[in-house]
N, C-alpha and C positions, 0 to 999 in steps of 0.2 A: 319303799320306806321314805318318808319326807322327815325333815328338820322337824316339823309339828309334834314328832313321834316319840322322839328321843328326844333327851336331855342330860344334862351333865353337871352334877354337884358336888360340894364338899366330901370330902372322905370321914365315913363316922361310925364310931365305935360298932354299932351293929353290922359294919361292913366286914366284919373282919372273917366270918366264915370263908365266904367269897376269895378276900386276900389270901386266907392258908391254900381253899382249893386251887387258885391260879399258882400263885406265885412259889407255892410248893410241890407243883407237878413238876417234876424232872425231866420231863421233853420238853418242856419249853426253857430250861434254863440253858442253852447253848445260845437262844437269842436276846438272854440278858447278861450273858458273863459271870456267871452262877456255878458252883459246884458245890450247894449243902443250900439244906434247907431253912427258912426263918422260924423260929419261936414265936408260940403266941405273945409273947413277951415284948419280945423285939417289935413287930405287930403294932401291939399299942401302945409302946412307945412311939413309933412313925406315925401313928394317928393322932396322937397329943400334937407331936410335931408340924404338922400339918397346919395348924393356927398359925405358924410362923410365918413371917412375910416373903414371899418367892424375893423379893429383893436382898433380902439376908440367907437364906438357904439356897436359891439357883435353880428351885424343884417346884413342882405341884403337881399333884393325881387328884384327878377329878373320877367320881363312878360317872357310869355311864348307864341309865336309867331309863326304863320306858315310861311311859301312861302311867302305869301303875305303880310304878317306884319301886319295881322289883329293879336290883343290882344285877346289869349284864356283862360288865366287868370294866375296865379302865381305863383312862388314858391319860397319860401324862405328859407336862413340858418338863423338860431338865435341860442342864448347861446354860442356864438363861444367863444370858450375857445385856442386860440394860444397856451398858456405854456402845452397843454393833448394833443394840435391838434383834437380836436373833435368839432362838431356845430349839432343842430338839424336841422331837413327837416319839410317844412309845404309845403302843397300844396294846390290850388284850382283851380277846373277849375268851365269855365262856363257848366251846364247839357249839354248843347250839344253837347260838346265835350267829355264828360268822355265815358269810356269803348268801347274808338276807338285809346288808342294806345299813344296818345298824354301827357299823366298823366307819364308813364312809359318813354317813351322820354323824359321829361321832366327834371323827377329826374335820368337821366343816364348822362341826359349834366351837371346839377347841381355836381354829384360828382365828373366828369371830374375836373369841373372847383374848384371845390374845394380841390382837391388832387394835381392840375398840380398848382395854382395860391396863395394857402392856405396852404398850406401843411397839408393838412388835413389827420388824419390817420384812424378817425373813425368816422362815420355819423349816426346819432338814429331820430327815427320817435316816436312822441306817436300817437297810434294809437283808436279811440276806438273799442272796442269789434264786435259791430252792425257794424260795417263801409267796409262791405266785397270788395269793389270798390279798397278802398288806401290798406288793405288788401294785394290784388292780385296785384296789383301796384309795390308796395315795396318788396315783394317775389319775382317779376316776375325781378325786380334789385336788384336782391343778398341780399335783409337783412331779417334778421335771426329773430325768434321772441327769446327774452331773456326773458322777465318777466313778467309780467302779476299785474297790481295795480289793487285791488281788492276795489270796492266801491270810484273809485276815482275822478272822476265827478256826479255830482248833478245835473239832469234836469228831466222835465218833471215828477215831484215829485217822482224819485226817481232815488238812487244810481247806475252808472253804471261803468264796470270794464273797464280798458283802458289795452293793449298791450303796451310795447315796443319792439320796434324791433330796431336792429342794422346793420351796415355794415363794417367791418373791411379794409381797404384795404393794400394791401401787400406792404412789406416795399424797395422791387426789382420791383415792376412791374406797369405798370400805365393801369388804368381802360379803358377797349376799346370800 
């Protein structure tokens, strides 16, 4: 999968199928801090939202798009800190897309666009521990594991460790 392949845009009303199917699955809310699900309501409310400038909300979800402009699911900056120039990464795809290339595209356009647009200097993932997919993702796009939060999510009765990992980018040179 090259950069060519995939692309990544605005969040827009017709996305929102997509939205309920991800971000209302209940296996994956342990690695958002999740316990109930979103309304279509809420939904597009966030998508209205979304017009708002990341300098006043700290947030943006971009889809993550092929060729065809079928929606393969998202990926977001938040905690966007302007005055440090740093923001975190979240991603999701739908399963049938992962571990084909598209997840690792995805967050290479994301820091493009966040170092050339943002002036971002430094991009961090939490990751968890079990999660070897975003894992190899994220190493496979330069970031660096730095720390390790030990007992720092709570599911499935009981404590697990999350990574951080990070990405620096150079203060001469833009991400290729």
């Amino acid at each position: 999968m090259s950069l060519a392949d995939v692309f990544i845009r605005a969040l827009e009303p017709k996305d929102i199928e997509v939205l309920l199917e991800l971000e209302n699955n209940s296996s994956y809310w342990k690695y958002a801090n999740r316990t109930e699900p979103f309304s279509r309501d809420l939904f597009l409310k966030y998508i209205k939202q979304q017009a708002q400038d990341i300098f006043e909300v700290k947030q943006k979800r971009f889809v993550v798009t092929n060729s065809n402009q079928m929606a393969l699911g998202f990926v977001d900056l938040f905690d966007f800190e302007p005055l440090h120039r740093r923001a975190g990464v979240g991603i999701i795809l739908k399963k049938e897309y992962r571990g084909k290339g598209y997840g690792r595209a995805a967050i290479k356009l994301l820091g493009i666009h966040a170092q050339k647009y943002l002036n971002i200097h430094s991009l961090f993932a939490n990751i968890a521990v079990e999660n070897k997919v975003s894992i190899q993702a994220f190493e496979a796009c330069g970031y660096e594991q730095v720390g390790l939060k030990k007992a720092w999510n709570f599911y499935k009765d009981q404590f697990h460790d999350e990574y951080l990992y990070q990405k620096i980018f150079s203060l001469c040179t833009e991400e290729k």
